[in-house]
N, C-alpha and C positions, 0 to 999 in steps of 0.2 A: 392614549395613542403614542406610539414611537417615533420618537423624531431625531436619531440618531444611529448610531451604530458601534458595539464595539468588539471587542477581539481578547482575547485571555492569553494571547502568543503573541510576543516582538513581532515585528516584522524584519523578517530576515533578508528580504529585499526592499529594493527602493517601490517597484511596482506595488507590492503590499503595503506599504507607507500610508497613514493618513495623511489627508488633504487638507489646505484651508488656503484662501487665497480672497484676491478682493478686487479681482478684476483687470489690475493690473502688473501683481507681484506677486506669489504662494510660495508656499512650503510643502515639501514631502517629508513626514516624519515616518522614522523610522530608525531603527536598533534597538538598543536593550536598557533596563538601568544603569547598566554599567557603563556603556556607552553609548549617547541617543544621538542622532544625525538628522540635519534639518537639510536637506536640499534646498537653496533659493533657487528661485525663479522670477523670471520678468517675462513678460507679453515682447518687448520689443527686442530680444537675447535672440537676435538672429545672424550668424558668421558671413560678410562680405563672402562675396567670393565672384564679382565682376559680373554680375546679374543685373544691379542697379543700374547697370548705364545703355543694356538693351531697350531696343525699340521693335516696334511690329514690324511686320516685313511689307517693303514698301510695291505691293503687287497690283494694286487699282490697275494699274495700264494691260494686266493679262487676264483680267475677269470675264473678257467676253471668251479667249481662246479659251478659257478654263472654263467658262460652262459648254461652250462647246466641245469639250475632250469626255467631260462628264457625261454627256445627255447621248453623247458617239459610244459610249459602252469604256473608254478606257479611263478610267480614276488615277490607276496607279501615272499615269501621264501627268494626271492633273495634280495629283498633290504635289510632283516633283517642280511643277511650274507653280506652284501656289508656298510652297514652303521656301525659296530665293535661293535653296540652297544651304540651308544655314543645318549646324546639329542640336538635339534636343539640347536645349538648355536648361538644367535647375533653379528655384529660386531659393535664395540666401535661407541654409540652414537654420531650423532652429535650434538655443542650443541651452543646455543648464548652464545657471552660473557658478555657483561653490557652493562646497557643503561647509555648515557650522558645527563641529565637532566638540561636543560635551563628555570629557571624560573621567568617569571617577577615581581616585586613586584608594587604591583598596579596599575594591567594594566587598560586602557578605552577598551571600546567598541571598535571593529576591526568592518572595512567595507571595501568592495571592496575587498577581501580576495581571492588572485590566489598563486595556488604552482605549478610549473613545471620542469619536467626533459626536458634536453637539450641533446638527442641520441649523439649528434653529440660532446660536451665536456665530459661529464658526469656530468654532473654540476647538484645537485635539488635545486631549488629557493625555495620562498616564498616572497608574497610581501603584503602590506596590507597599510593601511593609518589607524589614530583615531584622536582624539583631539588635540594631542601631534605634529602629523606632518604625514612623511610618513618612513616606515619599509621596510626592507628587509634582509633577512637570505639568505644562500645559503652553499650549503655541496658538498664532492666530494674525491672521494677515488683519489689519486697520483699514477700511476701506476710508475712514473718515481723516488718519493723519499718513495715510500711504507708507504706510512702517510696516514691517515686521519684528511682534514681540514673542518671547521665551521668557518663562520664568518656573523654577524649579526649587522648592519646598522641601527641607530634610532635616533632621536632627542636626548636624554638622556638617556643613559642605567642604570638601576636599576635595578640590578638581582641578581642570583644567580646561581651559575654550580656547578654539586657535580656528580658523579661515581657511578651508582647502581648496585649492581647484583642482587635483588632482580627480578628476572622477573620469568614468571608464571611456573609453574612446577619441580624449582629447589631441587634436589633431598637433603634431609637432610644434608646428609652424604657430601654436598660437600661446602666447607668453602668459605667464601667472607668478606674481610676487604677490605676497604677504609681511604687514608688519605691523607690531602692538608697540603701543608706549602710554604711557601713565595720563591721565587725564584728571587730575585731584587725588585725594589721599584713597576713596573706597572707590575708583573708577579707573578703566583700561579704556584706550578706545584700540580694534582693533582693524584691521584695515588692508581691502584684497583687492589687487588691479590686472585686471585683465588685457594682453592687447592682440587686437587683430594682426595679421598678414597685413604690411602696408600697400597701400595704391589700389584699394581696393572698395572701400567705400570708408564705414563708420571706421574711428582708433578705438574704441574698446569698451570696457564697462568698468565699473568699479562698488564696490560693496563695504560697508561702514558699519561696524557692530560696535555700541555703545554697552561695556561691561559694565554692571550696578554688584556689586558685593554688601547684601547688606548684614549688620551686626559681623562683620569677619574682614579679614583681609584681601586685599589684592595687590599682585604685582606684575610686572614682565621679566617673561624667560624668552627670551630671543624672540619669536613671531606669535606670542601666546599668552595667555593670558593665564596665573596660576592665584586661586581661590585656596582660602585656607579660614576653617572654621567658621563659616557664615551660615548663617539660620535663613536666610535668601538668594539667589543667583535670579538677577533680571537681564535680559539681551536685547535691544532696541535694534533692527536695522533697517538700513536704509540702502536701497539698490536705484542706479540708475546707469544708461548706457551713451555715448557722448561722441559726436563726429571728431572731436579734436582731444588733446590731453583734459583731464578730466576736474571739473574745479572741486576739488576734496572740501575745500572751508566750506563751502556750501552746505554740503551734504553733514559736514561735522554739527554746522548750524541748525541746520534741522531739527536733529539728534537733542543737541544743549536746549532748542527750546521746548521739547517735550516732556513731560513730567515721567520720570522713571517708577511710573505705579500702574501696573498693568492690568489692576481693576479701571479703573480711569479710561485706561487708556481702551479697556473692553467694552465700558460702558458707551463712550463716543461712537466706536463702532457698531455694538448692536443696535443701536437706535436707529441705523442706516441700513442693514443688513435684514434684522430678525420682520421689520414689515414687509420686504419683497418675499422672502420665505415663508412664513402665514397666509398669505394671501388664496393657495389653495389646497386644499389637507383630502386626503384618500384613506378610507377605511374598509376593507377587501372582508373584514366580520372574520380576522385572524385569530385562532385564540392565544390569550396571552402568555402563554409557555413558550408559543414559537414566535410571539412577537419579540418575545427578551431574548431567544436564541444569540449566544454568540453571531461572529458571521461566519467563523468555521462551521460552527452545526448549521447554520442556513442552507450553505454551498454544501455542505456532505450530505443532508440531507436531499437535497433536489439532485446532487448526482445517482441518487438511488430511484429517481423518478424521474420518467420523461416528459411529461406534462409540466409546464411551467406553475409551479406551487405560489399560491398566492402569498404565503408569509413573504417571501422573498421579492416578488413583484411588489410588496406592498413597500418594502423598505428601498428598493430599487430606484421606485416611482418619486419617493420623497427625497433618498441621496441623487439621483439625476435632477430634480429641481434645484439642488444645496450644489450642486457640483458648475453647473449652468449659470446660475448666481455666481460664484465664485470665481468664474474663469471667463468672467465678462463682464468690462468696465473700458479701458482704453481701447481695446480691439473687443470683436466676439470670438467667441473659444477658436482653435488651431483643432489641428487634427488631434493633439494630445491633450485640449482645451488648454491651461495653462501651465501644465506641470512635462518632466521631463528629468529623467535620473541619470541618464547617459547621452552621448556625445551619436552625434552617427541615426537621428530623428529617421522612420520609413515616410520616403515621398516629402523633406525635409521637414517635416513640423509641421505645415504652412495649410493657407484656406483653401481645402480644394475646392471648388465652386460648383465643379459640375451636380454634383451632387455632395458633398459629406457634409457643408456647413448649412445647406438648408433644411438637411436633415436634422440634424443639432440644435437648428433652431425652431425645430416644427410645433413645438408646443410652449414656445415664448408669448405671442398674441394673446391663445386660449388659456396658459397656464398663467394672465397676469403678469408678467413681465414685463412692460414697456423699455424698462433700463436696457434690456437685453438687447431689444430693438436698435435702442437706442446706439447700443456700441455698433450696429449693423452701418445704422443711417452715417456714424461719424466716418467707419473706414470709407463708404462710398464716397460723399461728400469729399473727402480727401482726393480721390481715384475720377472722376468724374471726367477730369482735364482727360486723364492716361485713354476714358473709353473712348473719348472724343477722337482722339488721335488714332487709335486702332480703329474706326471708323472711315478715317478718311483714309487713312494708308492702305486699311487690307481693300477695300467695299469703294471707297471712292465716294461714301457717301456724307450726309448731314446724320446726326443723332448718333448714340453711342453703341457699343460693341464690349462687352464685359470679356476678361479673361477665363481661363481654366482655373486658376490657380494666381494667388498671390500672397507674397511673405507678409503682407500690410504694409510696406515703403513705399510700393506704387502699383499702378495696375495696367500696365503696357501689357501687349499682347506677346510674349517671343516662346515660351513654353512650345515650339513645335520643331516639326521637320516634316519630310516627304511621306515618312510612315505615322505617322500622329499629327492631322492635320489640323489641330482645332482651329486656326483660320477659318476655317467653314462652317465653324459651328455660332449659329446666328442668334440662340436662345438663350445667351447668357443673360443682358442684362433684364430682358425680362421675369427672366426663372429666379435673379437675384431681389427683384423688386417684390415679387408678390410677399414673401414676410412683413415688407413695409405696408401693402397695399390692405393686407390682415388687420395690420397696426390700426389703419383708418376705419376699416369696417369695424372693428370692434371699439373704439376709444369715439368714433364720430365724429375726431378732432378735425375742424375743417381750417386753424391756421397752419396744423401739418401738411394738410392736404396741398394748400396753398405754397408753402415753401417750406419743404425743400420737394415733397413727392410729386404733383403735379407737373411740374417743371421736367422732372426726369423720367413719368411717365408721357409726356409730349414728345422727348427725345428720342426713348424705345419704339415711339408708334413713326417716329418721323423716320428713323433704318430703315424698317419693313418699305416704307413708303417710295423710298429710295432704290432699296436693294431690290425689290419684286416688279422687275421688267420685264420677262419670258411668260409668253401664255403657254397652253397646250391647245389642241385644236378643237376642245369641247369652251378654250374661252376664259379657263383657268388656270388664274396664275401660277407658276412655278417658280418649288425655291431650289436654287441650284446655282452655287454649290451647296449642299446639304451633309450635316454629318449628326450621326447620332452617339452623344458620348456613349462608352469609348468601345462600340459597337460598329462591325462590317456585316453587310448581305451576305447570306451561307453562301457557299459552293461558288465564292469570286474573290478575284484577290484586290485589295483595296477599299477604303471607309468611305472614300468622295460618294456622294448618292444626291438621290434627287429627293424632293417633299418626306420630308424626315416627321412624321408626325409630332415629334417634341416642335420640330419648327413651326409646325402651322398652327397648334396650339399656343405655342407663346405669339407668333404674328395675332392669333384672331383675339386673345388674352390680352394685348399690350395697344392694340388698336380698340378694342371697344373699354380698357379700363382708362383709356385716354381721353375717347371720346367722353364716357361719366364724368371722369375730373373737370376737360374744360366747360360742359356743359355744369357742371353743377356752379364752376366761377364765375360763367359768364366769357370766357378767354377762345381764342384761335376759333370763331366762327368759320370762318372758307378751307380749316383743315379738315376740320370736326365732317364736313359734308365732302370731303375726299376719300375721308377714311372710311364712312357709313359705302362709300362704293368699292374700295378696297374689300372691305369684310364683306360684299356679297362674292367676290372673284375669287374668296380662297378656296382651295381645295378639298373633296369632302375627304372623311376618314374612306378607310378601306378596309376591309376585313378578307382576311387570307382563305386558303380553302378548307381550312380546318373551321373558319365561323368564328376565330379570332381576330383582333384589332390589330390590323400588323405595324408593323414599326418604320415603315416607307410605303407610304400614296402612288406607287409608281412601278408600272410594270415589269417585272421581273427579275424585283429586287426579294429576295425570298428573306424571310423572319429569322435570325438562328433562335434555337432551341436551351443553350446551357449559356448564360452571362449572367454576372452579377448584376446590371445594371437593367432596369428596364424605365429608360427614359419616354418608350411610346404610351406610358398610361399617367404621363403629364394630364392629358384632359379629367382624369381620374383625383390624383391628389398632385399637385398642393394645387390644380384648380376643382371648382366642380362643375364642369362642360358635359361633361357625362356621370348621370346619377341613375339610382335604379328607380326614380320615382317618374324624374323627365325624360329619358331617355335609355328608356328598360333595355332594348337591344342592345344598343353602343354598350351600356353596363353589361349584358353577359357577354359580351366580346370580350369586351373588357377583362372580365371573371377568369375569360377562355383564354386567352392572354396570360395571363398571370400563372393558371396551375401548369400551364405549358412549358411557362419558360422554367428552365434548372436553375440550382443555384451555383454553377462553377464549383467557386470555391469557396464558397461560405461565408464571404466577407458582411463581417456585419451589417454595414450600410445598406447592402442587398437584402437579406434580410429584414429590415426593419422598414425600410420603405415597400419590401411588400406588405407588410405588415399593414402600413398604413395607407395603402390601397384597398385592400383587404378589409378593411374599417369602414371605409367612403361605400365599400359595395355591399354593406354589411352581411359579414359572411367572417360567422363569429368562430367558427373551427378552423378556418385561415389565420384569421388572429393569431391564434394560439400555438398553432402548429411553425409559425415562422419566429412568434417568443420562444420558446421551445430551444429553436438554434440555437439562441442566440444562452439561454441560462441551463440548458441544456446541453448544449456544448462545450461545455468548461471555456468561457469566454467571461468569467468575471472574476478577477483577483479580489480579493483581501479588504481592499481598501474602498470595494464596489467602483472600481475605474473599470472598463471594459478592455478585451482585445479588438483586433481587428478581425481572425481567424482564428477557429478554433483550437484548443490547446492550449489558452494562452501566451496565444502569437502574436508581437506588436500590439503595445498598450497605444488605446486609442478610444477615442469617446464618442465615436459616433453612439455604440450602443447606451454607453449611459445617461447622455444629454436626448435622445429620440426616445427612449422608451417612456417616460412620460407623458411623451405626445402621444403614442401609441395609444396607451390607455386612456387621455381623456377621448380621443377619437370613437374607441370603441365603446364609450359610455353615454359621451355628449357630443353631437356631431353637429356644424350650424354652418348656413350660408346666410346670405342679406335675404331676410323674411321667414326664414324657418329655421325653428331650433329641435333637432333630432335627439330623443332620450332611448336608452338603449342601445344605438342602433347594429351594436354587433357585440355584446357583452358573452365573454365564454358560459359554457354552463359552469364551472369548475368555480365563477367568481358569482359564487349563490345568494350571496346576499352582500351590502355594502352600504355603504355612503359616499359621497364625494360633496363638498363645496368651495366656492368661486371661482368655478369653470366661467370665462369671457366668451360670451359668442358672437360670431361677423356680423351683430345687428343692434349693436349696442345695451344688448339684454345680458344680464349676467344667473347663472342657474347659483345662486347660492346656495341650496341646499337641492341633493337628488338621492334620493332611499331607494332602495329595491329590494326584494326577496322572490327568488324566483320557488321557492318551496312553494310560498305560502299566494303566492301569483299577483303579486301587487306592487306597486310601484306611486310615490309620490315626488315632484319636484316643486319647488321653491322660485317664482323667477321675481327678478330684480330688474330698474333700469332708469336710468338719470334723464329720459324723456319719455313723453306719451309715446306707444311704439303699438301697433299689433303683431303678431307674429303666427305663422302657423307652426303650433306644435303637434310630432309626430312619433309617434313608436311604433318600425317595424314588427314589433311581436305583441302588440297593446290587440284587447279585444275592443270596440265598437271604435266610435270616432277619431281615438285619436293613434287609430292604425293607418288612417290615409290623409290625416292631418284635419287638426280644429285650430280655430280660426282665436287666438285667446287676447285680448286686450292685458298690456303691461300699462297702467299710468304710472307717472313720473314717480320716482320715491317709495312706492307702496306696494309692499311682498304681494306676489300671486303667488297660491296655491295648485296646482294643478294634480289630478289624483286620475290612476288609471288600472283598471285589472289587467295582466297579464295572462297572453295564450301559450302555454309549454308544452 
């Protein structure tokens, strides 16, 4: 099995660069022997720019004129009295911090030239032969001592290392010095400081590169560091960012107490790393010619085919695990998860919320991850106060109110204006919690449940409870104001709308996942039977006159046709309110929904979350046809980073962090009491393996075989208490096509075996 990737050609961009990273700092490698460049990066490398000190707009006192402007037919009214006036405001840039610049002095001719990432350390290599002899480089973020190490192997070193922050789009206004000086007889330390725009929030960053020259010399050439005959070059660095001038002895400190041996220092780290990466392994039954393919012959190849080729899925699925791993530890991944090679980030770097990070995170729970979770739960936790407060300012009410978007500093609401109302949009903090609510159903941890998620599912259910005042004359309640990111009614001008399907689904999702929590502690008895009256007054779905599920409960609000986003088949994935087994209509609504709506323009995230609707309703030629876009469309560079749109336009990860979800989805599908095998697997992926798929019932499928040739299919299930579960396969011949009924005891493999109908 392959657990890596590599490449026979430099990377002539940063985009093409290998990756490695440890959650809270990486590297993008890339250049040549002659000269190799490390991009650093930090998680918290985001450019003030007086964003920090915004608050939500303080409109409680015009919430009644505002739903009644909405519910009167005029929005465009209502958003102008609901946004205070204010202009769309960004949140603080994300941004690279300086590249380390390794250069040789008179280099030969390089042959036989391979660079590889190693999923399974984090390790990126490089290796090459010339006249001289034979080469080797190799880099890797420390999750365990928060460093970044470099070290490069040759017959005789003759170089140079120096600190640049020159890279492409640096804004004027923001300062960069460098400087080397001697640290012992075989050591430089060299040393980059960055500073913000003042009066603006943080003063800057700073980056500390401890130079090791071993068996050779070193000295200082003005900002650089200059190597001469050494059989070693090792680089240590240490990056951090600082509200005030920046305490260098510290970071020097670090450095001095680390041992300069970058086996050591690999070995600390994989011990942390390589078990969250094993935990679940995909074998698509590749053959091994195209498993070892370069990635150029991967991607050349699949541009001569439009069906998504499973060698390439298969390497995809396991670099989007390694990359998700890596670019999540102090925060969870950014729109570019943790990596960035220029200056001038699209949509600034940062967590869009509405959708792109729970996309990212869609196969964290099921792929085994809890760490990943975990960086979820810390920024919340952090943000918690901020929803509280967009709560009572925008809504007037008790319980929290999640933003659109946040750099990670805070989570205040201000992201709007008259024409981009998210003011109204009332489904964030529920839509953000269900990852977490995953985390519980699949782990069955109930001191998590107890604190911190409980507590802030009571909060989400305590909004709705607040916010939902207006009946309609049948007696149900309406939400209004209502918005569907980042979606208007066809043939009207303005987004303001009424019962927004994402709304009512997260209301009736965040009220009965509340009610479970307190009733499972024992807590909030006299809400718990509020809310049980709450959840019979909501609203039902609606289906348009096409026989689809439309995207607003509410008359005369019409579906459009062509948008990336289709937020009204929330009941579909990430919940399951509508399945094709409990509720077969709503599902082909559903279905009808989806092939209806266009994809604008391509944007991944659109893509890939149909995709993983498309899985839930199992309808395994949707699957495929929506991966397709995305590796089909030349939307995957070099380094298997994704774009956002096709052409490789704007590097961004929605697709390479979600398509792993994708796939365990369409293999292994599971709610609390049922674990689905199959349930939408393409024909193209004909036979395989998968194990340690997590499913929401505390069952784990450790092993799952299939071959659709030969029409059989067995799985493996696991699980740390007595459980029963109903298992099911949409395409299984006799029982367990409409579900058998299978006992897991505690500890002890089940086998499960079933023929397949093709």
């Amino acid at each position: 099995m392959r657990h890596g990737v590599h490449d026979t050609a430099p990377a002539e961009r940063w985009e093409d660069g290998f990756l490695t990273g440890n959650g809270e700092c990486g590297l993008i490698v890339s250049g040549d022997p002659a000269a190799e460049r490390l991009i650093v990066n930090h998680h918290r490398f985001v450019l003030p720019n007086g964003s920090r000190q915004l608050a939500p707009p303080a409109v409680a006192d015009r919430l009644d004129e505002v739903r009644d402007l909405v519910l009167a037919g005029d929005p465009v009214a209502a958003q102008r009295r609901f946004s205070d006036g204010r202009r769309l405001a960004w949140t603080q840039p994300f941004h690279p911090g300086f590249a380390i610049a390794v250069d040789r002095a008179n280099p030969a001719p390089a042959h036989g030239y391979r660079r590889d990432t190693d999923f399974r350390t984090g390790e990126v290599s490089a290796r090459w032969t010339d006249v001289a002899g034979r080469w080797r480089s190799r880099a890797f973020a420390s999750r365990a001592d928060r460093v970044l190490v470099y070290e490069l192997d040759g017959p005789s070193l003759d170089l140079e290392v120096r600190l640049s922050g020159d890279l492409p789009g640096r804004p004027a206004d923001v300062g960069y010095s460098a400087t080397a000086e001697p640290d012992g007889a075989r050591e430089v330390l060299l040393t980059v400081r960055g500073t913000y725009p003042p009066g603006l929030g943080a003063y800057g960053f700073t980056g500390v590169t401890r130079v090791v020259a071993v068996e050779g010399r070193v000295r200082v050439d003005g900002d650089r560091a200059v190597v001469r005959g050494a059989s070693r070059l090792v680089l240590v660095t240490v990056v951090d960012r600082s509200e005030g001038p920046p305490d260098e002895g510290a970071l020097r400190d670090r450095l001095r107490a680390l041992p300069a041996d970058p086996a050591r220092l690999l070995d600390r780290h994989t011990a942390l790393h390589r078990p969250l990466y094993e935990r679940v392994e995909l074998d698509l039954g590749v053959p091994p010619a195209e498993r070892e393919a370069p990635v150029g012959e991967l991607l050349a190849a699949q541009r001569r085919d439009p069906a998504p080729s499973p060698a390439l899925l298969e390497t995809m699925f396991h670099a989007g695990r390694y990359l998700l791993i890596s670019s999540s530890g102090v925060l969870p991944p950014r729109l570019t998860g943790l990596w960035l090679g220029e200056w001038g980030a699209a949509w600034s770097g940062d967590f869009t919320t509405d959708a792109n990070l729970n996309l990212q995170l869609a196969g964290a729970a099921t792929g085994a991850l809890p760490e990943v979770l975990d960086a979820l739960r810390a920024l919340i936790a952090d943000q918690i106060d901020d929803w509280r407060e967009n709560a009572r300012a925008v809504f007037g009410t008790r319980g929290v109110l999640a933003p659109s978007r946040t750099d990670g500093e805070h989570g205040r609401l201000f992201h709007l204006d008259a024409d981009w109302p998210w003011a109204m949009w009332v489904a964030g903090a529920d839509w953000l919690l269900v990852p977490l609510v995953e985390h519980w159903q699949v782990s069955g941890d109930d001191g998590f449940l107890a604190d911190p998620l409980a507590p802030w599912l009571v909060e989400a259910a305590m909004f709705f409870d607040d916010f939902l005042e207006r009946e309609d004359e049948h007696g149900s309640l309406v939400f209004v104001p209502s918005y569907s990111p980042e979606v208007a009614p066809a043939a009207r001008p303005g987004a303001a709308a009424v019962n927004a399907t994402m709304d009512i689904a997260a209301a009736r999702h965040a009220l009965s996942t509340a009610i479970e929590a307190c009733r499972r502690l024992g807590t909030e008895d006299a809400a718990v039977a509020r809310w049980e009256t709450l959840l019979k007054q909501l609203p039902p779905y609606v289906l348009d006159d096409r026989g689809a599920l439309a995207e607003w409960a509410w008359p005369g609000l019409e579906t459009p046709d062509d948008h990336r986003h289709i937020s009204h088949l929330y009941p579909v994935w990430p919940l399951h309110e509508i399945t094709p087994d409990g509720t077969p209509e709503l599902a082909e609504a559903a279905r009808r929904a989806l092939v209806l709506r266009g994809d604008e323009n391509l944007s991944a995230h659109g893509s890939l979350h149909r995709a993983l609707c498309a899985a839930r309703l199992h309808d395994a030629p949707l699957v495929e046809e929506n991966l397709a876009k995305i590796v089909g469309g030349d939307m995957v560079f070099r380094s298997l980073m994704t774009s956002h749109n096709p052409g490789l336009d704007t590097y961004n990860a929605d697709a390479a962090h979600a398509i792993p979800a994708v796939v365990i989805e369409a293999l292994v599908g599971s709610r609390p009491g049922v674990v689905e095998l199959l349930p939408a697997v393409p024909a193209r992926w004909a036979h395989g393996r998968i194990r340690g798929v997590r499913c929401r019932n505390r069952v784990t499928v450790a092993e799952m075989a299939w071959d659709l040739e030969r029409a059989s299919a067995h799985a493996v299930l696991r699980c740390d208490v007595d459980v029963t579960v109903s298992v099911r396969c949409p395409i299984a011949r006799g029982p367990f096509r409409r579900g058998e009924r299978v006992p897991v005891p505690a500890g002890e493999p089940v086998r499960v075996e079933f023929a397949l109908e093709i």
